[in-house]
C-alpha positions in Angstrom: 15.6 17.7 -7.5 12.0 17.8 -6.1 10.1 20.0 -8.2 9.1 23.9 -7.1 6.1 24.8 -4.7 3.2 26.3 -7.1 2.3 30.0 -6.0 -1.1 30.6 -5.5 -2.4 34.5 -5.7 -5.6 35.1 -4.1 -7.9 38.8 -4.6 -10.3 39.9 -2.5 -11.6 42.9 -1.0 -12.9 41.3 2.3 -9.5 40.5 4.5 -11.2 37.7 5.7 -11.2 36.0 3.2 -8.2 36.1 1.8 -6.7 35.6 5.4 -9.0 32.2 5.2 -8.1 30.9 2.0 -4.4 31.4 2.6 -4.6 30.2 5.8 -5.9 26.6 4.3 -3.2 26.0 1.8 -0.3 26.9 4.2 -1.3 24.8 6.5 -1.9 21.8 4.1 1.6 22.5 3.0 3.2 22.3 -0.5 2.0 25.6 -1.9 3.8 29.2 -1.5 0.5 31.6 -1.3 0.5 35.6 -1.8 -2.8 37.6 -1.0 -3.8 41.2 -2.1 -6.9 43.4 -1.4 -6.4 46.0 -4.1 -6.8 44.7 -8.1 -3.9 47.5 -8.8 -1.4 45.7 -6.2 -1.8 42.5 -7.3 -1.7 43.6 -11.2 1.9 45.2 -9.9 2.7 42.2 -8.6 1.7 40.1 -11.9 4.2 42.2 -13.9 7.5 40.9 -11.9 6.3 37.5 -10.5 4.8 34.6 -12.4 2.5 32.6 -10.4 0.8 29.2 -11.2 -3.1 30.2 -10.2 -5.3 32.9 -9.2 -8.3 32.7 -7.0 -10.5 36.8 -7.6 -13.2 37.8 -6.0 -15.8 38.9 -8.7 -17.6 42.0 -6.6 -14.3 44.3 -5.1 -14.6 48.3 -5.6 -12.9 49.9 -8.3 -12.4 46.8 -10.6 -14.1 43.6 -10.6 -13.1 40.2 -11.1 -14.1 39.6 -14.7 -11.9 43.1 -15.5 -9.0 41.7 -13.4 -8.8 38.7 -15.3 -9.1 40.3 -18.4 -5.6 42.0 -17.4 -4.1 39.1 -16.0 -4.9 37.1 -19.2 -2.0 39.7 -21.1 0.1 39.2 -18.6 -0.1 35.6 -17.5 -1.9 33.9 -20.0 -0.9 30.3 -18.5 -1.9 30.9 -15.3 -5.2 29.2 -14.3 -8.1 31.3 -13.1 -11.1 31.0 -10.7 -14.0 33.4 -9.6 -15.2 33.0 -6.6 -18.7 34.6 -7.0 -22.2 34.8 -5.0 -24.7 32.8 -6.4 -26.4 35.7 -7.6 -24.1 36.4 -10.1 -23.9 33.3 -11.5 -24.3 34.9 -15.5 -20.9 37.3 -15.1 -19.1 33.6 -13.9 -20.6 32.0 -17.1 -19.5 34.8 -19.4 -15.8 34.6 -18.1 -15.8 31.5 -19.0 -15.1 32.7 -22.7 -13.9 35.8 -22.3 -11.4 35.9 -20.0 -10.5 31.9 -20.0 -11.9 31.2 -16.5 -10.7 27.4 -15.8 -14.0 27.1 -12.8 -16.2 29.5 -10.8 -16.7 28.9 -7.2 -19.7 30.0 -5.5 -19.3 31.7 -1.7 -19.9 30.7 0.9 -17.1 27.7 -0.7 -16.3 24.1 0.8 -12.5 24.0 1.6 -12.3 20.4 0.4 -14.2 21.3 -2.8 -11.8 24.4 -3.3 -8.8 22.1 -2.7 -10.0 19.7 -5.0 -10.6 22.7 -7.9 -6.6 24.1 -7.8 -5.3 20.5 -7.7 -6.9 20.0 -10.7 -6.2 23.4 -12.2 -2.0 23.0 -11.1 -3.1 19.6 -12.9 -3.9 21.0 -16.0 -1.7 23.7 -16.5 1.2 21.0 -15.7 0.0 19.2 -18.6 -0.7 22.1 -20.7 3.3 23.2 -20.2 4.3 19.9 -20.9 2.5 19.8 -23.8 4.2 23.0 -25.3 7.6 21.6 -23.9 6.9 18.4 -26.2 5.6 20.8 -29.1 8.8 22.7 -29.5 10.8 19.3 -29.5 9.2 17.9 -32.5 9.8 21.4 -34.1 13.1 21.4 -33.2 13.2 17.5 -34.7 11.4 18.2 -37.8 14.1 20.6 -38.6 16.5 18.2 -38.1 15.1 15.8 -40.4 14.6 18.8 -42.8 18.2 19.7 -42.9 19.3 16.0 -43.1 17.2 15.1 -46.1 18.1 18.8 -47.6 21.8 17.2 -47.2 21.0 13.9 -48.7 19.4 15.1 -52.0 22.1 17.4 -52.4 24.4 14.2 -52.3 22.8 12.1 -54.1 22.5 14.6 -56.7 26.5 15.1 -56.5 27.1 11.6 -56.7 24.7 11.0 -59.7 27.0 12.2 -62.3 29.2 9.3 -61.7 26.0 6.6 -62.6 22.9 6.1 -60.7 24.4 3.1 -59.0 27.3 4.8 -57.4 24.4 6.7 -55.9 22.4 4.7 -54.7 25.4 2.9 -52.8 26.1 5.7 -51.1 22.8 6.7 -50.3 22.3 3.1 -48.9 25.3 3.4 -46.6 24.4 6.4 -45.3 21.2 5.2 -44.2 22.2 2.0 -43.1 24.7 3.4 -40.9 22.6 6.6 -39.5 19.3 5.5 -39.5 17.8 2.8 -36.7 14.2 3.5 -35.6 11.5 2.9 -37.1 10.8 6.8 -38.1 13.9 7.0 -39.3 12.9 3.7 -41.8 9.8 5.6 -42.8 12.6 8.7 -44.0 14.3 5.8 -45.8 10.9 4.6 -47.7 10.1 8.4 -48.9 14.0 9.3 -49.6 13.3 6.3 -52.2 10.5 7.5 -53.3 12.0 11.0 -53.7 15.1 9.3 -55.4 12.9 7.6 -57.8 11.5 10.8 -59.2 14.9 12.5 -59.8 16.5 9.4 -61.6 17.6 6.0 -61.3 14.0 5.1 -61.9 14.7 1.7 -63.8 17.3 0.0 -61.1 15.1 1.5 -58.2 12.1 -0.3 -59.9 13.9 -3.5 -60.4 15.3 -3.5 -56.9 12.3 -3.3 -55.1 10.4 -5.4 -57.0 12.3 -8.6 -56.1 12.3 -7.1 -52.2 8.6 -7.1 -52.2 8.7 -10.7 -53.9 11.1 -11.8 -50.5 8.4 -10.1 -48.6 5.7 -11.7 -49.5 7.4 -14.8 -49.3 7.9 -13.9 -45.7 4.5 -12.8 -45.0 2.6 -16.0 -46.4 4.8 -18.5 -44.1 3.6 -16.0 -41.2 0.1 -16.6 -42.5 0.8 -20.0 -42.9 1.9 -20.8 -38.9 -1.1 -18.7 -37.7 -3.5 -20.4 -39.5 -2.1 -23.7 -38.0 -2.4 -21.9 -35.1 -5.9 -21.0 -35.2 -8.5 -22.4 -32.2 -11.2 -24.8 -33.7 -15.0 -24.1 -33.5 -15.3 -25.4 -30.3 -12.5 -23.2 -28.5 -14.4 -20.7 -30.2 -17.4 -21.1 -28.4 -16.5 -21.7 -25.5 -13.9 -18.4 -25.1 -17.2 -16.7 -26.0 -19.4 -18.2 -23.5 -16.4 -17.2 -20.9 -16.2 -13.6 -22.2 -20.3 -13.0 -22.4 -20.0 -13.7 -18.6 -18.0 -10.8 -18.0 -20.2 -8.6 -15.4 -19.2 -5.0 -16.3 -21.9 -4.2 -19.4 -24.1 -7.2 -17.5 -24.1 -5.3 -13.9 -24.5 -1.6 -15.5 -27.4 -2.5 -16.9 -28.9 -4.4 -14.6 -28.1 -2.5 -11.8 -27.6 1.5 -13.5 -31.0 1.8 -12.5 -31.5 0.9 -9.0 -28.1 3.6 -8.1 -30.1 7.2 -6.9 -28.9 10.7 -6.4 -29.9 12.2 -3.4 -30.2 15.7 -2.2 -31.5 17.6 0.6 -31.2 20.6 2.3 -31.4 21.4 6.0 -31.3 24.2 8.9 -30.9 25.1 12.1 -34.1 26.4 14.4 -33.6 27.9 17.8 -36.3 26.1 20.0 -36.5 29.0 22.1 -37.4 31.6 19.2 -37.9 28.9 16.2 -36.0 30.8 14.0 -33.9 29.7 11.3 -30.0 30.4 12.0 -28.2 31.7 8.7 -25.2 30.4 8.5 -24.0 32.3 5.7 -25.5 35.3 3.1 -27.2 32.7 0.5 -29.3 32.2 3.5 -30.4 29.4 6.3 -30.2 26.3 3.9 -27.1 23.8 3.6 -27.3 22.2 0.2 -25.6 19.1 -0.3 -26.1 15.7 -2.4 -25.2 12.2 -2.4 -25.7 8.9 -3.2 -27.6 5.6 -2.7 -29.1 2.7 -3.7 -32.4 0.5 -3.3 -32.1 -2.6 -1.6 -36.2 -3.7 -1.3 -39.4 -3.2 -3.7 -40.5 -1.7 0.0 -38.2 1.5 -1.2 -35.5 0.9 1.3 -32.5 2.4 -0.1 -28.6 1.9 2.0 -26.6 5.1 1.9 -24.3 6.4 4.3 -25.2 7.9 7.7 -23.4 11.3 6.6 -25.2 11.6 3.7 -28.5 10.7 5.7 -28.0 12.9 8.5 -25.4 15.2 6.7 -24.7 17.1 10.2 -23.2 14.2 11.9 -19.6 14.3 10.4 -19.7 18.0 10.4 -17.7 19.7 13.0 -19.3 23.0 12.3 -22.7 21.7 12.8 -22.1 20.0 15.7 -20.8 23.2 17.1 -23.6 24.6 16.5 -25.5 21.5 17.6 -24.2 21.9 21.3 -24.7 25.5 21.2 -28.7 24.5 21.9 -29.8 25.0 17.9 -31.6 21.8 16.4 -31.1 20.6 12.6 -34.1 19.8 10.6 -34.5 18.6 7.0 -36.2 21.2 4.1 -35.8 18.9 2.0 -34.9 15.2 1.1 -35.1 13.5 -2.2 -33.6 11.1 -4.3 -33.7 10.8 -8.7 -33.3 7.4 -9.6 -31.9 7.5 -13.7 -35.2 7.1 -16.1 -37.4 8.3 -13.4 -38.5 11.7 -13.9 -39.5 12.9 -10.9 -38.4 12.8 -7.5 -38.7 10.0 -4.4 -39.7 11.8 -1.0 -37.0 10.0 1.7 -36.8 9.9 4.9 -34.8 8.1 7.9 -35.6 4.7 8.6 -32.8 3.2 10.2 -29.2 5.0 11.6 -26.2 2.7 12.2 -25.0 3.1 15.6 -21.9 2.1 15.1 -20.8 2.4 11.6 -21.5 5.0 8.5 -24.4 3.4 7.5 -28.2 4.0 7.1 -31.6 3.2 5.4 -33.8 5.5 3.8 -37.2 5.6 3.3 -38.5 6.4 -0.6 -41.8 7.5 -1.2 -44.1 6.5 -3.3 -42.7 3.0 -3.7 -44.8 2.6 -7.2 -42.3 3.0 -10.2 -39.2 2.2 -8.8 -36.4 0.0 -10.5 -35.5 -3.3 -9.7 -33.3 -3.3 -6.1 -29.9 -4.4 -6.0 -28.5 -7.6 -4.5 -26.4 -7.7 -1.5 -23.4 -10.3 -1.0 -23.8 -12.2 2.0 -20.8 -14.6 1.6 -17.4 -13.4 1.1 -17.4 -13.4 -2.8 -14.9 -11.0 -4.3 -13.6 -10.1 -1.1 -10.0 -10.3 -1.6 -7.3 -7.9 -2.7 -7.0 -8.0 -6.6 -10.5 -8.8 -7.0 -12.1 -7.0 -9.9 -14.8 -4.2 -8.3 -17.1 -1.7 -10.4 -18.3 1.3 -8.3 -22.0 3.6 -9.2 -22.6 6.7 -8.0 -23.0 10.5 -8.4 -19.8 12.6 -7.5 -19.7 15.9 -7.9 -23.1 16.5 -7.5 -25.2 18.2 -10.2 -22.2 19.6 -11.4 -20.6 16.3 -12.8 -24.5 15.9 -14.3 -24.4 19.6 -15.7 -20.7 18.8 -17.0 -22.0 15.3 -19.2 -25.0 17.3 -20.5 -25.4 18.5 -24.0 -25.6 22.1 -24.7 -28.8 21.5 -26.8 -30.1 19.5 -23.6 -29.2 22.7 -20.9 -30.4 24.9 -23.7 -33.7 23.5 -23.1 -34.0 24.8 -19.4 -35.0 28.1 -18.9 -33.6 30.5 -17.1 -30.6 27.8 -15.8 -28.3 30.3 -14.3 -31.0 31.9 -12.2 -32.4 28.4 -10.9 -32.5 27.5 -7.0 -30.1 23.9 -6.7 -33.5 22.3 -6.2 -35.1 23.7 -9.5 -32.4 22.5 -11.3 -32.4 18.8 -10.6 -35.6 18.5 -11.1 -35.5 20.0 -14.7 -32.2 17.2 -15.4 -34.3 14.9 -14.1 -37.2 15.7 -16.3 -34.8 15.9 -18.9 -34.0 12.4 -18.1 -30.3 13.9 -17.7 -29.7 11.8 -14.0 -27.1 9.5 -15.1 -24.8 8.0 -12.6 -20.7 7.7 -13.3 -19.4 4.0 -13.5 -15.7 3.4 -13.0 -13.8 0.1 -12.0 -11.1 -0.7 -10.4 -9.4 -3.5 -8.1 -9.4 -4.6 -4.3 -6.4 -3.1 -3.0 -7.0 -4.4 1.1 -10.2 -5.7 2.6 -10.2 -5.9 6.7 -13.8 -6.9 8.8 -14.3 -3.0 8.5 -13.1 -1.4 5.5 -12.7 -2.1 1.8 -9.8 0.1 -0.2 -9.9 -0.1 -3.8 -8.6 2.0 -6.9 -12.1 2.7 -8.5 -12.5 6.4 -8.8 -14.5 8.3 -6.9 -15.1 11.9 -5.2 -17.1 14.0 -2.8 -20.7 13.0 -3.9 -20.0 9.6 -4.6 -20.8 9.2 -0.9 -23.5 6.2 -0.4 -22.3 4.4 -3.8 -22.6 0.7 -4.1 -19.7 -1.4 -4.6 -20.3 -4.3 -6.9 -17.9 -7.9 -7.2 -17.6 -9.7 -10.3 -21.2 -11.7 -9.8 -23.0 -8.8 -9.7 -23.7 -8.4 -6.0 -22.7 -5.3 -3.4 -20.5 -6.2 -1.4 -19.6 -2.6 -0.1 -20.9 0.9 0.5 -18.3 3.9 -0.6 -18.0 6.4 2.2 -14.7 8.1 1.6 -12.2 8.8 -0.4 -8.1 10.4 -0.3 -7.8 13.2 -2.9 -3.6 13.2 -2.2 -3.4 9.0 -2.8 -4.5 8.2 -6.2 -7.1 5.0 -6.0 -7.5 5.7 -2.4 -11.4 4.9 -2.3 -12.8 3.3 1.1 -15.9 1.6 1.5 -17.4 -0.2 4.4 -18.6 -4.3 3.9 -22.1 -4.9 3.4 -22.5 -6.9 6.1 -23.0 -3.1 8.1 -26.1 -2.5 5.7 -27.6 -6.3 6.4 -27.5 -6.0 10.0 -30.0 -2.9 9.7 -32.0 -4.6 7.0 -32.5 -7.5 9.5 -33.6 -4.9 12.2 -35.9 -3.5 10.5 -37.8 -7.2 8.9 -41.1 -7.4 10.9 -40.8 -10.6 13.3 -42.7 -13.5 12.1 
């Protein structure tokens, strides 16, 4: 029987929004969604239906979200809870955090995919969470079991004592050898002994084991015996170790931790008649947004992807607004390499015309780390080949996340600070880290790698590293509902623009 649709409420004073939002997770399917405007109807609501998550506005007349939740936490304590919140009150998201339970704020205006990605999680969670009290009341329900039974046992052992403490033990050894197979249930066995020890019988129990532990150790020295005969000489020795200190994992990450940047940038849209900034939503003109690369030349050239270098091109929006006439320009464009504690000034050097693929230029080229190396043969280019994948997902909030509380103690002001403002303190912090996971080829065609290394939005522009220590692709995607469905495009696409771009002899 397939299991039920999670419900989804969603609160907000603004129609539109709610009418958005519900809109989204219809039409992905799998999710029954219900959507209220007044805090006192959806509280109603709360008392007579259980739902699985709750998306509240923060700012609605009459009650706000932080006071909603409050509520909902008496009446639905499992379900999970999100703000959504203007960055502006970014402190009233932190202090729900702890006192209302908040599971993740969500700042408007909100990506879809990110907000998709947030209720997975949370459905996730509380899954496990439920689970986890399922299993809970089991092993209470067990334990009382095994309370009653050894209640029943001393009682009978007791009973049968009178008649000598070998009778007894007879008995008590039948009933064991009979009821009792696993190996908890031999664990029972050793402390019913030991509490059978301490009532009586303490001479025949003694003698009795005694001459046990003697067959034991018997046993256990013949085992020691065979793998000692076993055991590899010197010379195996050494050389499984030399085979082992080649593994590339540790090798690569530091090697090549280093050389892995996180970018991000901020752009606009000017009107070339007026040259005016379009604002796109209430936080104002500027589109944040980060991602990943990696440096390829002492020169500074670093290979990302050509979304994350000009972030407008996969954007439908954008282009929309694009062909309405408006033209997109940079604020800013910078990338933190780990160790490094201030910021590279980037900019375009070369766009892929055909594939997802670009160079950036860093700025100043002093300082930098030691650039990767790029596969130019087909090593580790087939499926089941071992891969490890660098990069940034999740932005400054994965970075945030990892941090210390002493370390974000340390910035001032946090909560208040523009996204800019706050990777530079990280990085000055020396808090730019990038996440390392591995994984396995799963399919390699002339244009696309798929592999199970994790990955997520953010991780965009990520090297892709085979077993000697060489990239041999460029993560560009990934497909939240397939587990290990990360994509990455072949080097090869990032060679053909380094070659373009070598002077001519």
């Amino acid at each position: 029987m397939p299991d039920p649709e999670p419900i989804l409420l969603i609160l907000d004073d603004e129609p539109i929004v709610t009418t958005t939002i519900k809109n989204y997770f219809e039409l992905k399917g799998g999710y029954q969604v219900v959507a209220f405007h007044q805090p006192a109807e959806a509280l109603d609501y709360l008392q007579d239906h259980p739902v699985d998550l709750i998306i509240t506005d923060q700012m609605m007349p009459g009650m706000n979200g932080l006071e909603f939740l409050s509520r909902v936490k008496q009446i639905q304590p499992e379900a999970v809870r999100i703000l959504l919140t203007g960055y502006a009150q970014k402190e009233d998201a932190i202090r729900a955090i702890n006192q209302v339970g908040l599971y993740q704020y969500i700042e408007k205006p909100w990506n879809n995919d990110d907000l998709d990605l947030i209720v997975r999680n949370g459905l996730e969670r509380k899954r496990l969470y439920t689970s986890l009290q399922a299993r809970i009341g089991e092993l209470q329900i067990a334990s009382g079991e095994i309370q009653r039974l050894r209640n029943g046992l001393v009682e009978l052992y007791l009973e049968k004592s009178t008649a000598g403490p070998g009778e007894a033990s007879r008995e008590l050894r039948s009933i064991v050898t009979t009821e009792i197979r696993s190996g908890a249930r031999r664990l029972f066995h050793a402390f019913l002994a030991v509490s059978v020890l301490l009532v009586a019988s303490v001479s025949y129990i003694v003698y009795s084991t005694f001459f046990s532990i003697r067959r034991e150790t018997a046993g256990l020295k013949t085992e020691l015996s065979e793998i000692k005969g076993q055991q590899l000489d010197p010379g195996e020795i050494r050389r499984l170790r030399t085979t082992l200190a080649g593994a590339p994992s540790e090798q690569i990450i530091a090697e090549y931790e280093e050389s892995v940047c996180f970018i991000q940038g901020a752009y606009a849209f000017r009107d070339p008649a007026t040259g005016s900034l379009l604002r796109l939503s209430s936080a104002g003109p500027d589109m944040f947004y980060t991602g990943t690369g990696f440096l390829v030349s002492s020169e500074g050239l670093i290979v990302t992807n050509r979304h994350v270098a000009e972030p407008w091109w996969a954007d439908a929006q954008a282009q929309r607004v694009i062909q309405s006439g408006f033209r997109p320009e940079f604020r800013f464009l910078v990338a933190y390499f780990p160790h490094r504690l201030e910021p590279f000034a980037l900019k375009a050097r070369k766009i892929s015309p055909t594939a997802d693929v670009a160079l950036l230029q860093a700025t100043p080229v002093s300082h930098l780390p030691k650039p990767a190396l790029l596969e130019e043969g087909k090593a580790g280019l087939s499926p089941g080949a071992p891969v490890l994948l660098i990069g940034f997902p999740l932005g400054l909030e994965a970075i945030i996340a990892r941090a210390s509380e002493k370390d974000l103690d340390q910035i001032p002001n946090l909560p208040n600070l523009t996204l800019e403002q706050v990777a530079r303190e990280l990085a000055r912090r020396d808090l730019m880290r990038p996440y390392i996971t591995q994984g396995h080829l799963s399919n390699v065609t002339d244009d696309l790698l798929a592999y199970d290394a994790a990955t997520t939005m953010g991780g965009s522009g990520g090297p892709l590293f085979n077993r000697q220590g060489r990239v041999i692709g460029i993560n560009f995607a990934v497909i939240p509902q397939l587990p290990g469905g990360s994509m990455g495009l072949p080097i090869r696409h990032a060679l053909a623009l380094l070659r373009s771009t070598a002077p001519r002899p």
